[in-house]
Backbone bond lengths (Angstrom), bond angles and torsions (degrees), N, CA, C in turn:
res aa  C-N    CA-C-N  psi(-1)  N-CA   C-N-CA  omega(-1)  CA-C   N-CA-C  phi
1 X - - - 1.468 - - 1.526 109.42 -
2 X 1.252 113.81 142.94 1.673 128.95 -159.46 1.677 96.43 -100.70
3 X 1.026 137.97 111.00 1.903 120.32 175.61 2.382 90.44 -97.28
4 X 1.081 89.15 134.06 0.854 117.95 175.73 1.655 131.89 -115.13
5 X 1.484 106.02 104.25 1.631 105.86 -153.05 2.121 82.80 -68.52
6 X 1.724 87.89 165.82 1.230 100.72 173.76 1.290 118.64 -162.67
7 X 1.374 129.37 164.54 1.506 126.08 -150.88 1.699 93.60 -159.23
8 X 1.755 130.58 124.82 1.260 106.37 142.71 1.492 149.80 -45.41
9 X 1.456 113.36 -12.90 1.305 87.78 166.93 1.032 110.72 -118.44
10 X 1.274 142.39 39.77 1.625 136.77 142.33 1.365 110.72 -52.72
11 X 1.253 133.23 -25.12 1.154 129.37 179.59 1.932 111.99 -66.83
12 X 1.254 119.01 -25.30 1.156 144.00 178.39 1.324 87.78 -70.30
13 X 1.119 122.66 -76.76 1.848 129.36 -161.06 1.390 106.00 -45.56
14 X 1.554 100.70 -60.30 2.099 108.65 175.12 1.590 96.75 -44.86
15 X 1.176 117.86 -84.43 1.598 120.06 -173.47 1.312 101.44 -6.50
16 X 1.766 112.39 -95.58 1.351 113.81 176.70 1.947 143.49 -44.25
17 X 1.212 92.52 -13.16 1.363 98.64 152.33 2.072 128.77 -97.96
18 X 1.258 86.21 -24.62 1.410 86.77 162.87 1.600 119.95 -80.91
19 X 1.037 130.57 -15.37 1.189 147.49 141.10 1.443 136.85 -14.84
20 X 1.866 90.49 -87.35 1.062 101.68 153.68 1.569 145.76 -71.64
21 X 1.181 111.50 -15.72 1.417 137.26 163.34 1.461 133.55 -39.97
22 X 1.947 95.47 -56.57 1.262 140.60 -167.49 1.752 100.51 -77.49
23 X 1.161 107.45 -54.26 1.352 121.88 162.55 1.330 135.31 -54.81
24 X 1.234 113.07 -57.93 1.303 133.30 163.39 2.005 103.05 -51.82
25 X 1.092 102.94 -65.26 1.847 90.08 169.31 1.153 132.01 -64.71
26 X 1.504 124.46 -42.97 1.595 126.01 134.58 1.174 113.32 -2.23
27 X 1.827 132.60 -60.46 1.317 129.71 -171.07 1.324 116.98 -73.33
28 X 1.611 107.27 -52.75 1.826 115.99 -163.82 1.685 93.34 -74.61
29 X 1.480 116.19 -12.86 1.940 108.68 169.30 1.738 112.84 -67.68
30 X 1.319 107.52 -32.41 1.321 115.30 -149.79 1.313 88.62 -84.05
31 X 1.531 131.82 -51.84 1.207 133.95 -174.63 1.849 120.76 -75.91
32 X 1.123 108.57 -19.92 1.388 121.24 164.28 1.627 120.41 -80.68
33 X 0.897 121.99 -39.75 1.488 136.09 -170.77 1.730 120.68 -133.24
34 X 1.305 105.08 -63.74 1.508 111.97 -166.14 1.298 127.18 -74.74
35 X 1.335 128.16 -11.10 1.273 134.92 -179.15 1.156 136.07 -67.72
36 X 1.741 112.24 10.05 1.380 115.60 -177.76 1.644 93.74 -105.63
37 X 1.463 102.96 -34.00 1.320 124.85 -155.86 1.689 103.66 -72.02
38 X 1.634 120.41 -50.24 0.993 153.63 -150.11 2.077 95.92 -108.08
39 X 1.331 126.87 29.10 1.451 132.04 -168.74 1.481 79.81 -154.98
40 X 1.148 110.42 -37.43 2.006 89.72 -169.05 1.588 100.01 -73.04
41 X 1.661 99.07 -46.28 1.728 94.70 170.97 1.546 126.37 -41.10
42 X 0.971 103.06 -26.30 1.870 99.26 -172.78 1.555 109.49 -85.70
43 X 1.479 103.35 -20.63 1.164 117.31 172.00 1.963 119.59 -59.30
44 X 1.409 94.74 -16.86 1.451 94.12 -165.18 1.759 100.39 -98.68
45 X 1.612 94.83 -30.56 1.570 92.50 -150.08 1.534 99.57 -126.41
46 X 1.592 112.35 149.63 1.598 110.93 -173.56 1.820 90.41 -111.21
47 X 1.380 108.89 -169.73 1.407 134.38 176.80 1.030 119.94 -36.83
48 X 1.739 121.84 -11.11 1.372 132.92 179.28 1.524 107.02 -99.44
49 X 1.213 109.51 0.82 1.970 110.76 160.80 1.580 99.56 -64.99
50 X 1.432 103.20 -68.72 1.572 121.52 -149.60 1.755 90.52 -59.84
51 X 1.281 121.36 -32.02 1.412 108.35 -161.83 1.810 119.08 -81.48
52 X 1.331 84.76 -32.43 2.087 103.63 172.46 1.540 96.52 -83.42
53 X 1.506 134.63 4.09 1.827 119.39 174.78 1.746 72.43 -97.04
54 X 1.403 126.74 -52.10 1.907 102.17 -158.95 1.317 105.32 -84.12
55 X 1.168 128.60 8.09 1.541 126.56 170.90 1.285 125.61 -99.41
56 X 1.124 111.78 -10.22 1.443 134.24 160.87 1.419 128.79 -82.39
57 X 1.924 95.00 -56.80 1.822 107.02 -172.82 1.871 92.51 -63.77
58 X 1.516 98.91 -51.74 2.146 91.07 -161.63 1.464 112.88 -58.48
59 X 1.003 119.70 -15.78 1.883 119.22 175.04 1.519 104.90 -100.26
60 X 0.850 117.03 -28.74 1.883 114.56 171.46 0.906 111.19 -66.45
61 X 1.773 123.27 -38.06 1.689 106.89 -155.14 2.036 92.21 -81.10
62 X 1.115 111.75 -43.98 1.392 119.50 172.98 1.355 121.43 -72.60
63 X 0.990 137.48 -8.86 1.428 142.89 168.28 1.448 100.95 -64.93
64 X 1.346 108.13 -57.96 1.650 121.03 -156.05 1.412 102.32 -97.65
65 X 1.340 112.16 -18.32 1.817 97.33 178.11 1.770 95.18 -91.07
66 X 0.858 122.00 -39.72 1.348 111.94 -163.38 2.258 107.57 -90.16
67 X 1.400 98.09 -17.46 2.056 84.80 158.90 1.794 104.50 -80.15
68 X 1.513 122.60 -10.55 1.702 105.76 161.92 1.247 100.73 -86.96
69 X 1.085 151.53 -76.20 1.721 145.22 -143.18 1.271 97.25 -63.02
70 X 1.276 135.34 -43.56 1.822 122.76 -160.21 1.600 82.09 -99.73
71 X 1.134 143.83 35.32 1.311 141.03 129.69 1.644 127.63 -70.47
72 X 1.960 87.84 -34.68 1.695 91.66 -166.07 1.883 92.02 -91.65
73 X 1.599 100.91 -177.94 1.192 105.13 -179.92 1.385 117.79 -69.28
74 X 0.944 130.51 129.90 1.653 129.21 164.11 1.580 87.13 92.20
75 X 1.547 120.22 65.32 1.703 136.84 -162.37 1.741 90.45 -91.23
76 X 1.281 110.78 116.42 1.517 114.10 157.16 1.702 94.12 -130.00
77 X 1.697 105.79 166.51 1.411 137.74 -177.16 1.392 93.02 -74.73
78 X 1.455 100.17 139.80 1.231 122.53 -169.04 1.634 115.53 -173.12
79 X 1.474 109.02 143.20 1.926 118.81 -176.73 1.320 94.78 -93.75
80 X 1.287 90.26 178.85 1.807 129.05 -175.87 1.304 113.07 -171.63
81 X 1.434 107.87 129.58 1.664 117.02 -169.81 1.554 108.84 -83.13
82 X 1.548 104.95 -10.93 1.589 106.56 168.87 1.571 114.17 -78.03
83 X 1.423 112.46 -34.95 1.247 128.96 173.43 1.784 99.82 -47.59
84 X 1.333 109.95 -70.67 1.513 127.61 -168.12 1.964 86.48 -41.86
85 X 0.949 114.89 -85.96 1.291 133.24 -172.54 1.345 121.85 -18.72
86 X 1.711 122.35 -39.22 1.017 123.42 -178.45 0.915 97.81 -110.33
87 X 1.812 138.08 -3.80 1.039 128.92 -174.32 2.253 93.30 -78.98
88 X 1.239 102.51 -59.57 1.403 104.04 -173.19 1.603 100.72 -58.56
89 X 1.281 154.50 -48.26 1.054 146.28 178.01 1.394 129.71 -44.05
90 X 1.838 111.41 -29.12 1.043 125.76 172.99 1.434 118.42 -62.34
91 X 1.776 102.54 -58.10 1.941 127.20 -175.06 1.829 92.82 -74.25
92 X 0.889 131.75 -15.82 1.221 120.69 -168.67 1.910 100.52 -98.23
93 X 1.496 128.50 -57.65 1.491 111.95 155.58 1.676 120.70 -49.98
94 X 1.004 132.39 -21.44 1.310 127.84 -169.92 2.005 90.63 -69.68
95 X 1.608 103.84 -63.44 0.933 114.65 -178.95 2.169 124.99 -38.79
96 X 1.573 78.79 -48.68 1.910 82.09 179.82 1.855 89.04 -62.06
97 X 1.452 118.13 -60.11 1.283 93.90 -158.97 1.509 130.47 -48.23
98 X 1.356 108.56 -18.13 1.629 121.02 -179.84 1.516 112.50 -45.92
99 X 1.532 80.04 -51.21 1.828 100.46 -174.44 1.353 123.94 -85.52
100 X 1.491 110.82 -10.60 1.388 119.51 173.83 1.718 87.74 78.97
101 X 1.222 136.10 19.66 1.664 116.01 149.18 1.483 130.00 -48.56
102 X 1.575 128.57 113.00 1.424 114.94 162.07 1.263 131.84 -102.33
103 X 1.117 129.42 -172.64 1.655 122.33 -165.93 1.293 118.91 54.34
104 X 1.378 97.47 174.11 1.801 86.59 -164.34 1.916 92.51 -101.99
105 X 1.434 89.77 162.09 1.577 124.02 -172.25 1.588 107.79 -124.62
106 X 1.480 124.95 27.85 1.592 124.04 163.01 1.219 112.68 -91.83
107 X 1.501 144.14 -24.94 1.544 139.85 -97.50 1.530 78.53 -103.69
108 X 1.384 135.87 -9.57 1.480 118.26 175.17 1.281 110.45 -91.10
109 X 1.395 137.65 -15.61 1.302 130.19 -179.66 1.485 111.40 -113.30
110 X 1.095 107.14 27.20 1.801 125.70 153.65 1.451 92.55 -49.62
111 X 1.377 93.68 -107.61 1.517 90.13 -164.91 1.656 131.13 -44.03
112 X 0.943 128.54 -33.17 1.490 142.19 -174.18 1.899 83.66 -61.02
113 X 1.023 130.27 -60.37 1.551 121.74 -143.89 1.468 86.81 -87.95
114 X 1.918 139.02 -26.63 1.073 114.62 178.36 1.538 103.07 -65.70
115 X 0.836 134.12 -72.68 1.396 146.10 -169.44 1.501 120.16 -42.36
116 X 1.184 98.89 -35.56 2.165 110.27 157.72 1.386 83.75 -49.97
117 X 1.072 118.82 -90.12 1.794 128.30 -128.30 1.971 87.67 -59.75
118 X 1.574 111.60 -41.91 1.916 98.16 -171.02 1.539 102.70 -55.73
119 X 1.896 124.23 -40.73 1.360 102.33 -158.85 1.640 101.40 -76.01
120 X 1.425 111.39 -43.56 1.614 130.34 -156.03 1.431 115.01 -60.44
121 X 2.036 117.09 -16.53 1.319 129.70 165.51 1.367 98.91 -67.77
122 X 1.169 135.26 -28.55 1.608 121.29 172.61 0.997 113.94 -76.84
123 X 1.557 132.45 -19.98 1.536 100.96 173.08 1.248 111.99 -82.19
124 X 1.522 122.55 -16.07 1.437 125.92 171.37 1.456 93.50 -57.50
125 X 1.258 164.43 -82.40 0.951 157.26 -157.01 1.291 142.29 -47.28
126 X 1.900 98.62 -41.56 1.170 90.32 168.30 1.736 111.25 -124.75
127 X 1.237 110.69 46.13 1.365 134.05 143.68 1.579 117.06 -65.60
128 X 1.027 104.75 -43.53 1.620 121.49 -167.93 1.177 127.67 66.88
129 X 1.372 121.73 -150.27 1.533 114.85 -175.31 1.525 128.45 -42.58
130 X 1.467 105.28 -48.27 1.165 130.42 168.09 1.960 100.42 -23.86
131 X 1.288 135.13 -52.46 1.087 114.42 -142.95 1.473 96.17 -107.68
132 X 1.626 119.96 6.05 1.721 123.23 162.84 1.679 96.19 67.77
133 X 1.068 120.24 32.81 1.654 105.28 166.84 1.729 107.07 -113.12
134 X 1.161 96.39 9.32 1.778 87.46 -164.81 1.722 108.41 -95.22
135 X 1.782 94.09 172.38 1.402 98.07 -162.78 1.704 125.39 -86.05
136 X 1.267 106.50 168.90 1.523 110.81 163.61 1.739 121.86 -42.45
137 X 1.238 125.08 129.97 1.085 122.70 -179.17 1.618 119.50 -59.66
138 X 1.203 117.36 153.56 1.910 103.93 -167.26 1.791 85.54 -171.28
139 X 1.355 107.42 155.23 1.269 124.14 -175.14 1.679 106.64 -102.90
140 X 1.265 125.41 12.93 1.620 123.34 -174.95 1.647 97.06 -81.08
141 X 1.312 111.79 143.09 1.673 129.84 -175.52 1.011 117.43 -34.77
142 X 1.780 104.80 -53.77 1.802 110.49 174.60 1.491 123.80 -66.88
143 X 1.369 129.10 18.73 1.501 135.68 -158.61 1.303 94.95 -83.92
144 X 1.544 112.77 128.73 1.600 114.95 172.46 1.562 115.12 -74.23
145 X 1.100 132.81 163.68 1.267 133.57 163.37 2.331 107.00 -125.91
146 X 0.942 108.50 114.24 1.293 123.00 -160.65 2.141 99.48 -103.32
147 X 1.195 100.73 28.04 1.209 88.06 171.51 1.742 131.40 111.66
148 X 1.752 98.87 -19.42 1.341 108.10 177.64 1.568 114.44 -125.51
149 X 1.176 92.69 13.68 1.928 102.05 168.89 1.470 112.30 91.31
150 X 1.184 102.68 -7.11 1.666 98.87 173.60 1.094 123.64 -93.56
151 X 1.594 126.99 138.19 1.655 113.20 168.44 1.380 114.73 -84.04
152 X 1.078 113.08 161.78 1.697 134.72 -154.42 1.446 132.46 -127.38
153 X 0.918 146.76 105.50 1.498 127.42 157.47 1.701 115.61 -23.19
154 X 1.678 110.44 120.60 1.523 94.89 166.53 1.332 106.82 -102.69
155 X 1.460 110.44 92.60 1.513 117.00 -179.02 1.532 94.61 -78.36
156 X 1.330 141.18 -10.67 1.438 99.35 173.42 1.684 112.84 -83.46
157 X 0.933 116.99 -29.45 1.364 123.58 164.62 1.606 112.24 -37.86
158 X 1.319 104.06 -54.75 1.882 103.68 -164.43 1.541 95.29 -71.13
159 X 1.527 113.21 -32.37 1.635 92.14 166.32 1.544 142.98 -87.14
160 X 1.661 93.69 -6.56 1.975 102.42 163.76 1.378 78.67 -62.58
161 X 1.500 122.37 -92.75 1.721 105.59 -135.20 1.373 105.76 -71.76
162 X 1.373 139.72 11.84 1.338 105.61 170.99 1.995 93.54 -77.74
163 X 1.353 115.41 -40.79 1.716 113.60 178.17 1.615 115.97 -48.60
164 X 1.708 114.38 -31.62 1.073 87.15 164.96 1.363 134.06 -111.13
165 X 1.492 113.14 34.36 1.161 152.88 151.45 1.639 99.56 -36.86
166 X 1.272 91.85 -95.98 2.047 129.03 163.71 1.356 98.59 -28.06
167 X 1.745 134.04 -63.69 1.049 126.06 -160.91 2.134 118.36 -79.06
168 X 1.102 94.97 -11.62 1.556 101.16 177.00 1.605 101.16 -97.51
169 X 1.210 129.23 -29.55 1.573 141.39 147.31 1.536 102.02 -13.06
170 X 1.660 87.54 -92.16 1.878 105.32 -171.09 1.578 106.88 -64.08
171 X 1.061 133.09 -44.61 1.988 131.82 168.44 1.635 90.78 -37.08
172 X 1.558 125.83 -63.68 1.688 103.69 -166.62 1.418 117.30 -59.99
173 X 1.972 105.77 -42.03 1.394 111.87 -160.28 1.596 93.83 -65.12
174 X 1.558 129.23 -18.58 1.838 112.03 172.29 1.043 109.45 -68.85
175 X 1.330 115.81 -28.88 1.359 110.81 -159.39 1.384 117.42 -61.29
176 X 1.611 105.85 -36.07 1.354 110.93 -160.49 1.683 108.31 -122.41
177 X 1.902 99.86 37.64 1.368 129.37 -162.39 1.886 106.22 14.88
178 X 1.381 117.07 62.40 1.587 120.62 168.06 1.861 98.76 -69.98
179 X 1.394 91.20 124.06 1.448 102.49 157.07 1.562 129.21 -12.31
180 X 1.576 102.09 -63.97 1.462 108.49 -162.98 1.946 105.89 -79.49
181 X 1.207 97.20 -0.21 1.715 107.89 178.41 1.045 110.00 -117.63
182 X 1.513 131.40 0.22 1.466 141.17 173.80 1.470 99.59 -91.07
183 X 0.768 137.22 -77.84 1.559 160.62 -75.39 1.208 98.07 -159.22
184 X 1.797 140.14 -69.95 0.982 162.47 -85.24 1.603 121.39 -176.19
185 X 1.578 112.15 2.02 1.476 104.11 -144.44 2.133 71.24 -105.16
186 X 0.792 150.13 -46.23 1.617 142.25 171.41 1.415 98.20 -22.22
187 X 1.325 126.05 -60.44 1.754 113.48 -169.58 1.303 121.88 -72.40
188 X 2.118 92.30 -38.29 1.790 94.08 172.44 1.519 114.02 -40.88
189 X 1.277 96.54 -48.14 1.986 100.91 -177.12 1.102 136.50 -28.95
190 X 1.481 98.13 -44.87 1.570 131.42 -140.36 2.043 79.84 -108.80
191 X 0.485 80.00 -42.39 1.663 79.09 -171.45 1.712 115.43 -74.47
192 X 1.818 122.34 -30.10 0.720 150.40 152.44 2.022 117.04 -42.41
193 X 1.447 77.44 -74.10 1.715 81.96 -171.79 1.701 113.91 -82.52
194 X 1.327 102.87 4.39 1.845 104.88 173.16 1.273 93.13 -83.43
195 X 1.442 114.39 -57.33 1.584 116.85 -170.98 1.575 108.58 -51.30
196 X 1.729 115.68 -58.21 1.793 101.53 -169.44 1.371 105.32 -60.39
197 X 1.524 132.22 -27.21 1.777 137.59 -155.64 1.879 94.93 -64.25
198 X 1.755 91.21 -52.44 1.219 113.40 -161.63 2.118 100.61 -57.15
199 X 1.092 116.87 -27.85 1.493 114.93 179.81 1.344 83.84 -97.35
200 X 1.238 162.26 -30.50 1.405 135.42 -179.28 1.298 120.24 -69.35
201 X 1.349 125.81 -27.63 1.417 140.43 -159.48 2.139 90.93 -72.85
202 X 0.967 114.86 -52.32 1.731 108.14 -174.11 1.378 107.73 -49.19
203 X 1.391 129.43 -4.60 1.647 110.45 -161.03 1.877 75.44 -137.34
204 X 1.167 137.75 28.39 1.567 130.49 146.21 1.888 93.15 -86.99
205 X 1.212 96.45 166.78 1.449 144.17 163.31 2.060 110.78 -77.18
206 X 0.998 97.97 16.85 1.666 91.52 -164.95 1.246 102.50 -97.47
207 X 1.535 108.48 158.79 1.735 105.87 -163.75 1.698 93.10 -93.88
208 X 1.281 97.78 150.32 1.477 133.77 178.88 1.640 98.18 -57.28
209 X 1.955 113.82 135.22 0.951 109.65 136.75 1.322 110.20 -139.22
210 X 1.067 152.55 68.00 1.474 148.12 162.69 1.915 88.41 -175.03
211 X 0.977 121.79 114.00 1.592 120.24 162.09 1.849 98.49 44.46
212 X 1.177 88.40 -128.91 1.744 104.08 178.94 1.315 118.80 -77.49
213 X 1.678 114.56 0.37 1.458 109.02 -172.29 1.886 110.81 -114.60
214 X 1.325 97.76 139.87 1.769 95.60 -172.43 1.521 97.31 -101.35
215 X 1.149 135.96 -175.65 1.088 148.02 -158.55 1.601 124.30 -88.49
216 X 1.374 101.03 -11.60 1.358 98.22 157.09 1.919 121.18 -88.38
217 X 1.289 94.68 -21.40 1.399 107.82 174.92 1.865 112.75 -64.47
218 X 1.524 112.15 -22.27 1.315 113.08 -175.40 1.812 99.54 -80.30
219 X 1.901 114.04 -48.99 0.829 96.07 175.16 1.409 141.36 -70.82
220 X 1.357 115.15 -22.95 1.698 125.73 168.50 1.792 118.75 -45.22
221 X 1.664 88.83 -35.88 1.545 97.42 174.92 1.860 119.94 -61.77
222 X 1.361 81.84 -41.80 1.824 102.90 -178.21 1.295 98.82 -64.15
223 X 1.303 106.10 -73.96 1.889 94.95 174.48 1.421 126.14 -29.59
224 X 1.764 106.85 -75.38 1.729 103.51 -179.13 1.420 101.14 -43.39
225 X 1.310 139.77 -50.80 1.427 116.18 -165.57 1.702 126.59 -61.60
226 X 1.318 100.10 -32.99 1.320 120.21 -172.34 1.907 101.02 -72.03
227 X 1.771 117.10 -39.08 1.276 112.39 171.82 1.558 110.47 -62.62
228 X 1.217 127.08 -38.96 1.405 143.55 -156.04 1.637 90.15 -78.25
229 X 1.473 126.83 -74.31 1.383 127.17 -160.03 1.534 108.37 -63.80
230 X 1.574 119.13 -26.66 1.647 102.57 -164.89 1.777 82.92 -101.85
231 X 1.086 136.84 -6.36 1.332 122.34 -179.60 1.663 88.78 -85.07
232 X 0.937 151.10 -29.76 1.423 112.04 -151.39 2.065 97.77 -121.98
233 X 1.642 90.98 8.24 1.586 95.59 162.90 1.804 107.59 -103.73
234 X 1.157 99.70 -32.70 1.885 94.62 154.88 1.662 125.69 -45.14
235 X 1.442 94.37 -64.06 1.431 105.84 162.32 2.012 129.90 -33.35
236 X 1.305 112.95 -53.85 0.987 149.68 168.45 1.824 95.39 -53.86
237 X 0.951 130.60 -112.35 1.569 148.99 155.05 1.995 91.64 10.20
238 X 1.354 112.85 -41.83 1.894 107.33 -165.11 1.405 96.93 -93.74
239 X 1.202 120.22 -18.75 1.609 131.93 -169.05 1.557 106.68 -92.78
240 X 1.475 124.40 -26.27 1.425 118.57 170.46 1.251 104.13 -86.06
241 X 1.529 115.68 -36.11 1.787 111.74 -162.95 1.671 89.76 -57.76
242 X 0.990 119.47 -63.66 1.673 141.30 171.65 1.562 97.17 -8.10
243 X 1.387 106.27 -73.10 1.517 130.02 -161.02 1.814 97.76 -54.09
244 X 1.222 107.63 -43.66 1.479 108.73 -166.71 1.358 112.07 -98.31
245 X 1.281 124.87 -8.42 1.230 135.33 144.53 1.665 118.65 -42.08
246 X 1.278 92.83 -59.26 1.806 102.32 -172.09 1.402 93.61 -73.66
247 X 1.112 149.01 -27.08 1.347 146.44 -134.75 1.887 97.32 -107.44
248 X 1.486 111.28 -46.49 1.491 92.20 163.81 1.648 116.52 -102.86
249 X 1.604 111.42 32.05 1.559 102.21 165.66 1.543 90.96 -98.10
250 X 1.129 152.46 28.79 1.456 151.60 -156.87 1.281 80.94 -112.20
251 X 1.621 123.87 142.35 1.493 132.50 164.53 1.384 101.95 -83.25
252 X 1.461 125.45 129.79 1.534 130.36 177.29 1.778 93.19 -96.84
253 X 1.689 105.16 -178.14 1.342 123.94 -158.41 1.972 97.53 -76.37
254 X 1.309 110.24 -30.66 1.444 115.80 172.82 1.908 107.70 -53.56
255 X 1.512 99.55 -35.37 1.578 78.85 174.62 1.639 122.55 -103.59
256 X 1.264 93.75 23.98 1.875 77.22 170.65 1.625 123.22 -96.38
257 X 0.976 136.90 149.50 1.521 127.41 -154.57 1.607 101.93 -97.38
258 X 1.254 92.07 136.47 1.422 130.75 -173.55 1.588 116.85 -84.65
């Protein structure tokens, strides 16, 4: 068992370094890779993008963290970055559909949001109890102990590196401009981090609402599906343009010489 000193406001410190981090890679992406990709977007959408992503993420992340915590005993208000996530994903398609925007419009905060969630699981961690994200108790070697003698699952840990799992993933797929990291890497995400959240959620402490599944488990589901269905109708959509591309570079009978 690992004892792990801890402090409430490290969680403050993670924040602000995940922050800046998230941002800071946000930039050297945009200028390395994304800027052709990430200019057509602006092309589609005015000031009413940015306003349905914070009208969405700030009531999601608190909507959904705080109907789990004032579920459990001793229930106070509380966020969740999954909350935020589907909260802005929701106001933000509502929004393209207004405008008739297609394709996706995340591919710049790929990286910024993997790299939030690797530093910002440490302040969940070594915040400690205090911040209600930690795991089921378990006797395996690596089990943290946060202060009350028990060892622990360090689920925030298994979810930094599974993100930066994902995030050294999408760094190659730019590298070597792959489609699904060009084009595509916003849903990979989304489909990615529902699925690892969705195996982290069994080894929290969080109260049940559907059988065995608590409420982050409903949304992880929503996510992976939502990464899964618009990625592989994106996909679809590049594969006809494709198709009809080749289809009038074909010389017809009008051009052969007479």
């Amino acid at each position: 068992m690992i004892h792990i000193p801890t402090a409430p406001w490290a969680h403050s410190v993670f924040d602000l370094l995940a922050w800046g981090g998230g941002m800071g890679l946000g930039a050297i992406l945009y200028r390395w890779r994304l800027s052709e990709s990430v200019n057509k977007v602006a092309l589609k959408v005015d000031g009413g993008y940015f306003a349905a992503l914070a009208a969405g993420a700030i009531p999601g992340a608190w909507l959904a963290g705080s109907l789990n915590t004032l579920r459990a005993a001793g229930g106070a208000l509380s966020h969740s970055v999954v909350g935020a996530l589907v909260g802005a994903i929701v106001a933000v398609e509502i929004y393209k559909a207004l405008r008739g925007v297609k394709g996706s419009t995340g591919g710049i905060f790929v990286g910024s949001f993997s790299l939030g969630v690797v530093i910002g699981r440490f302040g969940c961690l070594f915040s400690g109890l205090t911040d209600q994200t930690y795991g089921r108790p378990t006797t395996l070697p690596w089990a943290v102990e946060l202060g009350d003698g028990i060892g622990r699952h360090p689920v925030q840990i298994y979810e930094s590196a599974a993100m930066a799992l994902f995030l050294l993933a999408y760094l190659a797929g730019l590298a070597v401009r792959a489609p699904w990291a060009m084009r595509r890497g916003f849903y990979v995400m989304c489909l990615w981090y529902g699925v690892q959240r969705f195996a982290w959620e069994f080894l929290k402490p969080y109260p049940r609402l559907i059988g065995p599944f608590n409420l982050f488990h409903v949304l992880c589901l929503g996510l992976a599906a939502y990464g899964l269905g618009y990625y592989l109708a994106d996909r679809d959509r590049d594969r006809e343009r494709d198709a009809q591309v080749r289809a009038l570079s074909v010389p017809g009978p009008d051009h052969q010489p007479v």
